[in-house]
N, C-alpha and C positions, 0 to 999 in steps of 0.2 A: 606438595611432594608426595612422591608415592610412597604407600605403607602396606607393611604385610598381615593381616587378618588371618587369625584361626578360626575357619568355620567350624562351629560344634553345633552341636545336636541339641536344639532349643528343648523347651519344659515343655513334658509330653505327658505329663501327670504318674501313674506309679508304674509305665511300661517299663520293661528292661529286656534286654535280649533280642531289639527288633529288628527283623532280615531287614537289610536292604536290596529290594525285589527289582531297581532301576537307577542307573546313572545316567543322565540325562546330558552331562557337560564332557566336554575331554579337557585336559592341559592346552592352555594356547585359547581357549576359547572366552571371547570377549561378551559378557553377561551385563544386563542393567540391575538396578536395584528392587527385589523381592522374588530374582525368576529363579525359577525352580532348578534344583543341581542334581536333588538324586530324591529319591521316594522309599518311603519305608512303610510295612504293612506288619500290621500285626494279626493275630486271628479276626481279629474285630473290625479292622479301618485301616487305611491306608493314610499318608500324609506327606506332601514335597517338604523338604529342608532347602529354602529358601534361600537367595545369598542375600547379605546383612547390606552390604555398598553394591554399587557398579563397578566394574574393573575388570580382569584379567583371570581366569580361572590360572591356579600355577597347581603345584601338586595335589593328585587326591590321594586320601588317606585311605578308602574301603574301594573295595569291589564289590562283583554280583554276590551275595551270599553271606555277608559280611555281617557279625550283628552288632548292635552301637545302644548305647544307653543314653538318658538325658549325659550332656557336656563332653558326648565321645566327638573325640575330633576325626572330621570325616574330609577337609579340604583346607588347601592353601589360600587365598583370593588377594591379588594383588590390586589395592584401592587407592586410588588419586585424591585426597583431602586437603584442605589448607592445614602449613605447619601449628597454626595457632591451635586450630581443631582436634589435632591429633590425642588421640583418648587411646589408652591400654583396648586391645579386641576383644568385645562380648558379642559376639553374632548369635549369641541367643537370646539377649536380652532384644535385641534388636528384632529377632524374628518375630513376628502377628501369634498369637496364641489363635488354635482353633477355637479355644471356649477355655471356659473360667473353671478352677479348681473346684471350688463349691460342688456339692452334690444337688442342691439344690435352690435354685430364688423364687419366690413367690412376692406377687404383688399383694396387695391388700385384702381384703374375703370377706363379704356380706355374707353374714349369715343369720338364719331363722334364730329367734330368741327358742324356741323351742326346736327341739330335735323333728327333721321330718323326715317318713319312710325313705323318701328316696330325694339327692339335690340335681341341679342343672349346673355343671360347672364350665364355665369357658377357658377353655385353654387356649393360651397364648407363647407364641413366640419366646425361649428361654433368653436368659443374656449369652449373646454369640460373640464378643467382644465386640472391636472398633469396627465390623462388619453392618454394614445398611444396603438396603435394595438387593437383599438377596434371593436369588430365582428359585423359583419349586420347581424342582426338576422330576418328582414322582409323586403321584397323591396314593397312599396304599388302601385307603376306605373311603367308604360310601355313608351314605346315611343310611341307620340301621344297624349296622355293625357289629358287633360286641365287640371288643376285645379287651384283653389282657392288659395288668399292668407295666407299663416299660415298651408293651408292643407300638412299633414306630408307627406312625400315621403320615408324616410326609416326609422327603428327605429334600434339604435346603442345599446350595451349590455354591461359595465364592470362588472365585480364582485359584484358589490355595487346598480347598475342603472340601469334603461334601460331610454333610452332619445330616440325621435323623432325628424330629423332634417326637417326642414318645410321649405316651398316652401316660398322666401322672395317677391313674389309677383305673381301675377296674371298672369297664360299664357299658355304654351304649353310643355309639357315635349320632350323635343330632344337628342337624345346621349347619354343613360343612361349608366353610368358607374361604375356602381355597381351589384352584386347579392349577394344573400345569400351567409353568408360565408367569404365574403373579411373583410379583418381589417384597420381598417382606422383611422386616427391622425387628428389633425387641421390641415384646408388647405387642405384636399385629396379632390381631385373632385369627386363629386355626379353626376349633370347631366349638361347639356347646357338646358337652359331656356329662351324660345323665348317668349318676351314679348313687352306691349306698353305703359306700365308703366312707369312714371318719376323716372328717376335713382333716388336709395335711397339719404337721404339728407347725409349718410355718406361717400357714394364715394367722390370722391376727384378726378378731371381731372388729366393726368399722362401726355397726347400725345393726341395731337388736330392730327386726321386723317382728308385726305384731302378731302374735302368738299362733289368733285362727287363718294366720295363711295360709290358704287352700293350695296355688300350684306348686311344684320343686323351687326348693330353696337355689337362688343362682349366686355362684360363685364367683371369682375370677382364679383361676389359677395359672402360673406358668408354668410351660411344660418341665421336668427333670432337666437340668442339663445333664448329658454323659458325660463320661470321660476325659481330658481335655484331648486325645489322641482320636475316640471316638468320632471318627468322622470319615468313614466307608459306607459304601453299598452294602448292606445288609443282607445276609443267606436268603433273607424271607423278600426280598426284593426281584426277586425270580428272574424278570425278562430284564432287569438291568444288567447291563454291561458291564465287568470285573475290568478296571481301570483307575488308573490315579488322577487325581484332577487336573494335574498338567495334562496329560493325554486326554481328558476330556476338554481342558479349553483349545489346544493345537487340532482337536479333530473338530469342534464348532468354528473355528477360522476358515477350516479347511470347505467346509459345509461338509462334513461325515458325519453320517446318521451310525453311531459306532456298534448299533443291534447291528448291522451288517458286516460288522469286520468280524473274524477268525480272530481269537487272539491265541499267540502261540508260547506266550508265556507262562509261570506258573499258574496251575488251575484254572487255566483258558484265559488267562488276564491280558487286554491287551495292550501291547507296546506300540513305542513310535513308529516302530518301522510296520507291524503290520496296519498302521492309517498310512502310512506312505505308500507303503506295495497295494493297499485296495486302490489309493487314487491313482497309481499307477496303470493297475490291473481298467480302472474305469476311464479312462485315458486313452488307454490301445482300445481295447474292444468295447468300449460304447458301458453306461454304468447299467444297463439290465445285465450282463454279463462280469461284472465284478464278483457275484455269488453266484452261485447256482439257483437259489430258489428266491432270489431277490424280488421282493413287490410280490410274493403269493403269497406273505401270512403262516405258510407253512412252516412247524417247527420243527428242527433239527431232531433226526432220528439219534437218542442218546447212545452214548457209547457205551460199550459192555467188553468187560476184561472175560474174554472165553476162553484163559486160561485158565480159569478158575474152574470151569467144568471137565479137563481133560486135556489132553496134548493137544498142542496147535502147531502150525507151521507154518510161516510167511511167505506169500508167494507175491513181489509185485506185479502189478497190473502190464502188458506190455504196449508200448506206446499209443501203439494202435487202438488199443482198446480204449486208455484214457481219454486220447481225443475224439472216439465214436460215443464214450459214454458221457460227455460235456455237450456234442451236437443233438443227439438225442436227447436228452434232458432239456434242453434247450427249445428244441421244437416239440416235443410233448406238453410242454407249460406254458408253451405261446399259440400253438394251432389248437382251435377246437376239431378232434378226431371226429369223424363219422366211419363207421366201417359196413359196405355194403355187400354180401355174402350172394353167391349163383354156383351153378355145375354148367360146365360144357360138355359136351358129348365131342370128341377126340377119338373115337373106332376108326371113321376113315381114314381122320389127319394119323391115327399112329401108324394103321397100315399105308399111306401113301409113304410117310417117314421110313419107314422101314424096309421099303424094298427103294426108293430111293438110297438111299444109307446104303443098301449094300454094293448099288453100282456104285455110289463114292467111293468106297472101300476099295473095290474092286479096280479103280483108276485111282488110286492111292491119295484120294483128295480125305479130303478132312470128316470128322464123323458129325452125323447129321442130327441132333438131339430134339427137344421141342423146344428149345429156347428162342432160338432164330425164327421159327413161326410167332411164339407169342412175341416177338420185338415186330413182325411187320404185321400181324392182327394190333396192338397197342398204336401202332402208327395211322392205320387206314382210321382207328376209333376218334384218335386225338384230330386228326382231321377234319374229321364232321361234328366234333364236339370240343372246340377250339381252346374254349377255359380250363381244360386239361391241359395246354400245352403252355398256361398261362404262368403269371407266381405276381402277387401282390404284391404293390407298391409300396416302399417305406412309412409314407406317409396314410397308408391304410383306403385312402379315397381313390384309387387308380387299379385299374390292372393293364399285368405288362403281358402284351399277347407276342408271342413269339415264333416269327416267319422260317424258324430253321425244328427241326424235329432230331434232337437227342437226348440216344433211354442210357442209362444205366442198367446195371445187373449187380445183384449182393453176388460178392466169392467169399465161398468159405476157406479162410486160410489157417494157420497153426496161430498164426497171432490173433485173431480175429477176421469182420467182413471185412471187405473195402468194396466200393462201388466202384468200377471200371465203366466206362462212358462210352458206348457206341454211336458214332457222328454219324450226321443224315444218313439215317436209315429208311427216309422215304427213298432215297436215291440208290440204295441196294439191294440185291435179288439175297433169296435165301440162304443159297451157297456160301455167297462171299459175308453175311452176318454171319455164319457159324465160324466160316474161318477168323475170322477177327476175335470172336467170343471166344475159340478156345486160345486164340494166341495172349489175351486180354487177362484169360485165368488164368493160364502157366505164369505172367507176369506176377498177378498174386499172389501165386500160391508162393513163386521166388522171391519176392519183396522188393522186384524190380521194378515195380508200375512206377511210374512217372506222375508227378503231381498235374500235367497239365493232360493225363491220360484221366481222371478221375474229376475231370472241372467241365461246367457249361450241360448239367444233365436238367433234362424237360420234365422225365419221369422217370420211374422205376421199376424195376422188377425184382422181386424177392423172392426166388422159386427155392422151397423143400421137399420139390416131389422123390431127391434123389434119397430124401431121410424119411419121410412119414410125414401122417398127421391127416386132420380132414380140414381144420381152417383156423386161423389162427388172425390178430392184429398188427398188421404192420405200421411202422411209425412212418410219417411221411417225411422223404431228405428233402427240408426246409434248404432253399427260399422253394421248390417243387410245391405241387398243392397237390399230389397225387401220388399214390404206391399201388401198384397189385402185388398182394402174394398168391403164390401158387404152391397147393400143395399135393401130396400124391395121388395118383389115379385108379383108380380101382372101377371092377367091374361092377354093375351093377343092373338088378333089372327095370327095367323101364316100359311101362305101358303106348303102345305102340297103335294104341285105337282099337286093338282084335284080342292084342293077346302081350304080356309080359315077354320080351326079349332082353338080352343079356348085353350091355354097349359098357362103352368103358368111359367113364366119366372124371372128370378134373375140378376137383374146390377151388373156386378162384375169391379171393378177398381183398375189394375197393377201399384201401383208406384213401380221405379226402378232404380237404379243410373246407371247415364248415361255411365262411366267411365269403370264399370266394364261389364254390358249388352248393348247391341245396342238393334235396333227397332226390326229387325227381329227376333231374339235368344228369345224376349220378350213375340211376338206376337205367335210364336208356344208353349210357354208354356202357353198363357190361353187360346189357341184353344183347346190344350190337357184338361185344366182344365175343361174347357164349354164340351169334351166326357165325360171327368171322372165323371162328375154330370149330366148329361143327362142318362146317361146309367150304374148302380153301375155294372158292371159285368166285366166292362174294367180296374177295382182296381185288381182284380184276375189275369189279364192275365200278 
C-alpha cells in the first residue's frame, strides 16, 4: 500500500542555516530511490538531499532561497511498500552520509624507533562511507609541491558528492599516485608525503625500525576526513566548474564538458537548464558555436563592477550589433587572418569620376562615388585569380569555386554595419552598380534590407574613405576568404622617374585566409587591383 514519507534534511554534521540553491523535482513528479530532489550549499560544499524510496514527489516544503537544518522537513514523497514493511518515515536515516563524523581515521604508522629530521608519509584515501570506485575528478599537485595543511590534493566524485581529500599535514608532495580518472576506495594510496611534522596523535607505533636508519621514516596516514557536508569544489579548485553533483552527473549523460557552460546561477553555478540550453544552443548551430570561444583555451575576460569607479549607464547592445559581434568572433578564431597592405594611384579614376558625376547629375541619374569602380576592378581581379571567388569546404579538404561573382559592401548604419550584396556584378556597367549601391544603402540605413538582400556574397568591401584613416584590418565575412578595406585618399608625392609629382593615392588592405590563399597568390591580385584603379582601360582588356 502506499505511504506518505516526510523528507528531511539527513545528518550534515554541525551545518545549520543552509540555502537551498536548487530544486530539482516539482509535485507530480515520479523519482526512484536515492535521486536527487533539491541541493543545498554552504560556504564550503554543496550536497543533493536524496529521496529515501521511489514514489511520487507530493508537496514540497522549501523553495529557492530557503534555509533548512539537519531534520528540516523540505518534501512530501509518496511511497509504494508492503503493509508488513511499513516503518514510521526517517528519510534521513535512510539518506548515504557523504563521509563519517570523525575528524579524523588513521590506519596504522611505522615508525622510526628514533626521531628523524624529516618522515615519508603515505597518504591514503579517508573513510568515505559505503562509497567504492570512486572517480578523481581533479588532481590539484604535482610532484614537488609544498603545501599546506588541510590544502586538498584531489577531489573524489560519487553520484551524490564531490569530496576533497586534504593533505593531513605540512610538507612536500612525492610519488603522486593518482590522475584524472582513476577510481578509488578507502585505503587506495594518493601520494608519499615528505614531512617534519609530529606523527598524527592517532597513529599508533606498529614496529620500532632500527635506530641508524638512514632514509625518511615512512608512514601510512589517512587523509583528514572533512566535514561530513564538505563535499564541494573548492575556491582553490579554480577552472572547476561551481555545480552540484546532480548537475554534474545529468551533464556526463548528456556528454557536457560543463567548463563550457555559462552558469547563471548563484556565483556563476551552473543549473539544469543552463546544460539543457548549451545542448540546445549545440543542437541548432553545430557545438563550436555553443560558446564563443569554445576549443581555444581562452579564458573568460573577468567581470569588473565599474560602478565601483564612478557613474555608469546601461546601454544594450542593438540587435544588429550582437549578431555581427557572434559572426565576427566567430570567423576571427577560425580563419587564420593575413592582411596584405598597397596604394593605388586614383588621380585619373577621380577626375574621370567627377566630371562623369556631373553629367549624371545633370540627367538626374544617380551620384557616381568610387565604390561602383572598386566593385568592377574587384570583379576583373577575382577573375583571373579565381580562389578569391572561392570559400572552403566544410570538411576543410575541398574548395568550392564559384561560377557567379557577388560583392558585398559594409553600410554604416545607426545600429551598426550590414553588408548589402550586389548580384553579378561581372554583368554590370558602372552606372547601374552605383545605382543599386545607393538604393542598397538607403535600405540600411532604413532597416529595410531584406535578409535575402544580404545572402550569397563572394567577397567584400569595407570602404572608410568617407571617415579617415590610412589602413586598418578587416575581418573577413566567413564562409568569404577575402575582404578589402579601403581607406581615405590623400594626395601625395610620388616619384615620377624625373621629378616628385603630387597624385592622389588610395590605402587599400587584403584580408585573406590563410588556408586557402598563401602570401604570393595574394599579393599579385592587389598588384592587379592597384592597375585596375590606376588606369580604367585595363577592366576592357
Amino acid at each position: 500500500m502506499a505511504k506518505d514519507i516526510e523528507v528531511t534534511v539527513p545528518d550534515i554534521g554541525d551545518y545549520h542555516d543552509i540555502p537551498v540553491i536548487d530544486i530539482l523535482v516539482k509535485p507530480g513528479d515520479t523519482v526512484d530511490k536515492d535521486a536527487p530532489l533539491l541541493t543545498l550549499e554552504s560556504d564550503k560544499a554543496t550536497m543533493d538531499v536524496p529521496a529515501p524510496e521511489a514514489g511520487v514527489v507530493g508537496a514540497l516544503k522549501v523553495k529557492l532561497g530557503d534555509r533548512v537544518s539537519q531534520g528540516s522537513l523540505v518534501a512530501m514523497l509518496k511511497a509504494s511498500t508492503a503493509v508488513g514493511d511499513a516503518k514510521p518515515a526517517k528519510p534521513a536515516a535512510a539518506a548515504p552520509k557523504p563521509a563519517v563524523k570523525e575528524e579524523t581515521k588513521a590506519a596504522a604508522v611505522t615508525t622510526p624507533a628514533a626521531a628523524a629530521p624529516a618522515r615519508m608519509a603515505a597518504v591514503t584515501v579517508p573513510d568515505v562511507g559505503d562509497y567504492h570506485d570512486i572517480p578523481v575528478i581533479e588532481v590539484f599537485v604535482k610532484d614537488g609541491d609544498r603545501v599546506e595543511k588541510d590544502a586538498p590534493l584531489v577531489t573524489l566524485e560519487s553520484e551524490k558528492a564531490t569530496m576533497d581529500v586534504p593533505a593531513p599535514a605540512a610538507g612536500i608532495v612525492r610519488t603522486l599516485k593518482l590522475k584524472v580518472g582513476d577510481r578509488v576506495s578507502v585505503g587506495s594510496a594518493v601520494c608519499d608525503l615528505e614531512t617534519t611534522d609530529a606523527a598524527p596523535a592517532a597513529a599508533t607505533p606498529k614496529a620500532a625500525a632500527p635506530a641508524s636508519a638512514a632514509p625518511p621514516a615512512r608512514e601510512t596516514i589517512a587523509a583528514a576526513v572533512p566535514p561530513p557536508l564538505e563535499v564541494a569544489t573548492p575556491a582553490a579548485a579554480g577552472s572547476l566548474p561551481h555545480a552540484s553533483p546532480s548537475i554534474r552527473k545529468f551533464a556526463r549523460e548528456l556528454g557536457v564538458e560543463l567548463s563550457r557552460v555559462n552558469g547563471s546561477g548563484p556565483r556563476g553555478r551552473v543549473t539544469r537548464e543552463d546544460v539543457q540550453g548549451f545542448v540546445k544552443t549545440a543542437l541548432r548551430t553545430g557545438p563550436a558555436a555553443a560558446t564563443p570561444a569554445a576549443g581555444t583555451g581562452i579564458p573568460p575576460i573577468p567581470a569588473v563592477d565599474f560602478a565601483q569607479f564612478g557613474t555608469i549607464e546601461i546601454k544594450p547592445l542593438a540587435r544588429i550589433r550582437k549578431l555581427s559581434a557572434a559572426h565576427l568572433h566567430r570567423s576571427w578564431l577560425n580563419i587564420p587572418h593575413v592582411t596584405q597592405s598597397d596604394e593605388a594611384d586614383i588621380t585619373e579614376l577621380e577626375a574621370f569620376r567627377k566630371a562623369q558625376g556631373e553629367e549624371l547629375a545633370a540627367a538626374g541619374k544617380t551620384k557616381l562615388t568610387l565604390l561602383p569602380f572598386l566593385l568592377k576592378a574587384c570583379q576583373v581581379a577575382m577573375q583571373q585569380y579565381p580562389e578569391f571567388n572561392g570559400s572552403l569546404a566544410p570538411d576543410g579538404e575541398n574548395l568550392i569555386l564559384k561560377k557567379y561573382c557577388h560583392i558585398g559592401f559594409a553600410a554604416d548604419t545607426p545600429n551598426g554595419l550590414v553588408v548589402p550584396v550586389i548580384r553579378d556584378v561581372d554583368h554590370k556597367g558602372v552606372v547601374q552598380l552605383a545605382a543599386e549601391c545607393a538604393d542598397l544603402a538607403k535600405k540600411a540605413r532604413d532597416g529595410k534590407l531584406k535578409p535575402d538582400e544580404m545572402k550569397g556574397g563572394c567577397f567584400t568591401i569595407s570602404s572608410l574613405g568617407g571617415i579617415g584613416g590610412s589602413h586598418f584590418t578587416p575581418i573577413i565575412n566567413a564562409p568569404e576568404v577575402a575582404i578589402l578595406g579601403v581607406s581615405r585618399s590623400q594626395m601625395k608625392p610620388t616619384w615620377d622617374g624625373t621629378q616628385f609629382v603630387p597624385r592622389l593615392m588610395v590605402p587599400l588592405s587584403l584580408s585573406y585566409d590563410h588556408r586557402v590563399i598563401d602570401g604570393a597568390y595574394a599579393a599579385r591580385f592587389i598588384v592587379l587591383l592597384v592597375k585596375l584603379l590606376s588606369d580604367l582601360r585595363r577592366i576592357l582588356l
